[in-house]
C-alpha positions in Angstrom: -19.4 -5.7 -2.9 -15.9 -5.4 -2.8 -13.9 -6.7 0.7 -11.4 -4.7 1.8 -9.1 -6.8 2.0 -9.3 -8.1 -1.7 -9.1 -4.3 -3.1 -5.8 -4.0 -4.8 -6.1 -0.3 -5.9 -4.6 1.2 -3.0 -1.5 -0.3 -4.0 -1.2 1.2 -7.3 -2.0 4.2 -5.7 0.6 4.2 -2.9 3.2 3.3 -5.8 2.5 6.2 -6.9 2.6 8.6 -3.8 6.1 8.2 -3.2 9.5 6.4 -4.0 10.2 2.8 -2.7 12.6 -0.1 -2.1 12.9 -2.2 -4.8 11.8 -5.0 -2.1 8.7 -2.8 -1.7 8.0 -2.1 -5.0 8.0 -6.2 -6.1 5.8 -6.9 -3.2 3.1 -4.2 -4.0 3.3 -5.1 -7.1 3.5 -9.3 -7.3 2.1 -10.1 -3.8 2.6 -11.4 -0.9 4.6 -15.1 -0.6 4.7 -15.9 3.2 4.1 -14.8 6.3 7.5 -12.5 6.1 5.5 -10.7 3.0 2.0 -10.4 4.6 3.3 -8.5 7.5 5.6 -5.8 5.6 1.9 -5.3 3.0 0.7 -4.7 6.6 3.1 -2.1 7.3 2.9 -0.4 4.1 -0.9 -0.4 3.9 -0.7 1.5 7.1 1.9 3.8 5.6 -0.6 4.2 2.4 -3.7 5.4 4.8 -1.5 7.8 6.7 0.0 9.6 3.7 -3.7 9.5 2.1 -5.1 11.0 5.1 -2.4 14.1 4.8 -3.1 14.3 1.5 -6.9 14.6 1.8 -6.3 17.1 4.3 -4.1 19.3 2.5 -6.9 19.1 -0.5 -9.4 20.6 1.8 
């Protein structure tokens, strides 16, 4: 079983969705360092299920 939390693939995925910072792009892609890091994967993570959610919704 597969904790949320420890599931990487939405990352890939929201690399994909859209442009980003390079600042972003490091972080999705090497990880979070400090606390600075685990709040902004926060951010974006939200960012990824709203954008997902659109595009389900625009699928149906």
């Amino acid at each position: 079983m597969t904790n949320k939390w420890n599931d990487k693939s939405w990352k890939k995925d929201f690399l994909n969705m859209k442009s980003h910072s390079p600042a972003d792009a490091k972080l999705l892609m090497g990880g979070v360092k400090g606390l600075k890091d685990a709040w902004r994967l926060g951010v974006l993570h939200v960012e990824y299920e709203k954008l997902k959610k659109i595009q389900d919704q625009q699928q149906q």
